[in-house]
C-alpha positions in Angstrom: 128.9 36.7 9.3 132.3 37.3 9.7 134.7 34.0 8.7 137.3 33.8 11.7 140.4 31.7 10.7 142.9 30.2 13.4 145.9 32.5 13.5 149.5 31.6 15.3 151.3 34.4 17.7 154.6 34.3 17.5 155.8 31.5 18.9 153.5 29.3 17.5 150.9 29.5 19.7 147.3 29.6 18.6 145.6 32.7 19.7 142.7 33.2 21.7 138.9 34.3 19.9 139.5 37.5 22.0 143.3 37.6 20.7 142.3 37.4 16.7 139.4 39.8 16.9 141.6 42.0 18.6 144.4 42.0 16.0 141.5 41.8 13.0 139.8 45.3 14.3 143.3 46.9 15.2 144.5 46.2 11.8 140.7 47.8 10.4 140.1 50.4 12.5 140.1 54.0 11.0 139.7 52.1 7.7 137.1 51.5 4.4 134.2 49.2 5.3 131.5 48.4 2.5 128.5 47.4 5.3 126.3 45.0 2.6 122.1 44.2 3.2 119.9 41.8 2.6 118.8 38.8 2.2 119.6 36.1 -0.2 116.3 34.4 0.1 114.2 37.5 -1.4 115.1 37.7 -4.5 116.8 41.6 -5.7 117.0 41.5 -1.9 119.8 39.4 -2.3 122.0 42.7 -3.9 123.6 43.7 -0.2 125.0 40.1 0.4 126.0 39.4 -3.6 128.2 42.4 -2.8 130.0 41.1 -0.2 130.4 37.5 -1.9 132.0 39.3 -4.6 134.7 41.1 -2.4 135.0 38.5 -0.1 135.8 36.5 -3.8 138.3 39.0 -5.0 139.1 41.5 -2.1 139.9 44.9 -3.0 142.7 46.5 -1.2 141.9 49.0 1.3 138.3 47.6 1.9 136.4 45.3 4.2 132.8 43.5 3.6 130.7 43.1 6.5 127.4 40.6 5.6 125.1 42.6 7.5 122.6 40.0 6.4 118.8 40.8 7.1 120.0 41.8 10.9 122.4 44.4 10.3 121.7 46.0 13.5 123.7 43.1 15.0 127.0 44.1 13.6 126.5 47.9 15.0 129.0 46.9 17.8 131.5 45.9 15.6 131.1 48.9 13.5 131.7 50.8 15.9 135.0 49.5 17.6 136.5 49.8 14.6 134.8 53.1 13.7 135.8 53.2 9.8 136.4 56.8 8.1 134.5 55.7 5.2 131.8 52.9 5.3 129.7 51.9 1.9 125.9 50.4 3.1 124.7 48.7 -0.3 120.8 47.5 0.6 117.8 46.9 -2.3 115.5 50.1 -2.0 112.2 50.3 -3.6 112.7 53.7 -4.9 110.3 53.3 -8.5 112.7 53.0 -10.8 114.0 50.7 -13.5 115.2 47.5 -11.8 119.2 47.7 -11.1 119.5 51.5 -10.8 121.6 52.7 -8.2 120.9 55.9 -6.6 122.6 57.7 -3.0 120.3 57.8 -0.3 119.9 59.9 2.6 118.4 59.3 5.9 115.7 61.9 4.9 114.8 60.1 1.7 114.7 57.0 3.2 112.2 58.9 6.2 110.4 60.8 3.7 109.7 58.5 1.1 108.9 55.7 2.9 111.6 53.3 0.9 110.7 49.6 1.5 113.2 47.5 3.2 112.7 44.5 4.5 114.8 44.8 8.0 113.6 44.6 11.6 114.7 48.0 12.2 114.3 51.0 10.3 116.9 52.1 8.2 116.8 55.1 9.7 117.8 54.1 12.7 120.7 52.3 11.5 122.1 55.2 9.7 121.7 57.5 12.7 123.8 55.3 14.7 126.6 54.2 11.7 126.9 58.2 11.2 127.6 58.8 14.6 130.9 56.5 14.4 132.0 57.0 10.8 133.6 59.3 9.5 131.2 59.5 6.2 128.5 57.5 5.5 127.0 56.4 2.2 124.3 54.3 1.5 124.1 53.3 -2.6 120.2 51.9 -2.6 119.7 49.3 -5.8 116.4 49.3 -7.4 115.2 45.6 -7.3 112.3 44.0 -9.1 111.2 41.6 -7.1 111.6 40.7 -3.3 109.9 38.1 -2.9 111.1 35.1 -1.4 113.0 32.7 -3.5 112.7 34.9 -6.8 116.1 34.8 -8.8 118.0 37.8 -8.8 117.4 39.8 -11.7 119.9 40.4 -14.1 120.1 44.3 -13.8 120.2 44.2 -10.4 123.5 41.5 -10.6 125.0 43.7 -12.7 124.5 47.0 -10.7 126.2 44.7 -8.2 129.1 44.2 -10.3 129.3 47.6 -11.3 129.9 48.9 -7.7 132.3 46.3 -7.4 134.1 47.8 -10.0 133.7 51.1 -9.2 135.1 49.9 -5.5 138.0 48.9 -7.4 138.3 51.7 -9.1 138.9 54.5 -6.1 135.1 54.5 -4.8 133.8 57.7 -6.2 130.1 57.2 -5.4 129.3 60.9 -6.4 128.6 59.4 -9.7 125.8 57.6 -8.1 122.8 60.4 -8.2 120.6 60.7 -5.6 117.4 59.7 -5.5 115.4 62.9 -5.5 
């Protein structure tokens, strides 16, 4: 959920809901967007919205976080009015590895191997639609250990958060990142 925060035009007047949204997405469009998933009540599930905690903590410049939550088909409208060129989707994938390891995904993994989520609507459906607005799309998938509900995060999977946080911070070269098959 986005935080909205009374702004002042310039004569003092507070603006309208419709007036700040308007300026907040004009001053975003075109730009960086790390999409986070999840939820915080299911343990490792908990990596997409850690993520945006942390930048919404210690913003990087250049970057927005938007909580997609465990609904993140409900902030597809947003996404696309401001249609970033680059847009980061961090979500827990049960890919079979160690717990915390970070891998790329693509929409064909994700299809083809049958990676658990634990969203309404298939991630493949939510791909499709942010890769028809962005101008590239990619989606970092963090190996948890457990999702069940209120399990503590695991420590791997907190610091796979923090290292792409740092690696965010750092330029955002998620080549490094290999893909899952």
């Amino acid at each position: 959920m986005r935080a909205v925060r009374l702004r002042y035009g310039e004569e003092g007047d507070v603006l309208s809901a419709e007036e700040i949204i308007a300026a907040s997405e004009s001053s975003e469009c075109g730009g960086n967007v790390v999409f986070c998933v999840g939820s915080v009540l299911r343990g490792d599930d908990a990596a997409g919205p850690l993520l945006a905690k942390r930048l919404d903590d210690s913003p990087i410049q250049g970057w927005v976080a938007v909580d997609g939550g465990q609904t993140p088909e409900n902030d597809l409208g947003y996404l696309r009015r401001i249609a970033p060129s680059r847009l980061l989707l961090v979500d827990a994938a049960a890919m079979g590895l160690e717990p915390g390891a970070i891998r790329r995904l693509r929409a064909a993994d994700v299809a083809v191997q049958s990676l658990i989520t634990t969203h309404t609507l298939p991630i493949t459906y939510l791909l499709g639609e942010l890769e028809e607005v962005c101008g590239e799309v990619v989606f970092l998938g963090v190996q948890p250990a457990s999702t069940e509900f209120f399990e503590p995060v695991n420590p791997r999977v907190l610091a796979a958060v923090e290292h792409i946080y740092q690696n965010i911070a750092q330029g955002g070269d998620f080549e490094q990142y290999p893909y899952v098959n």
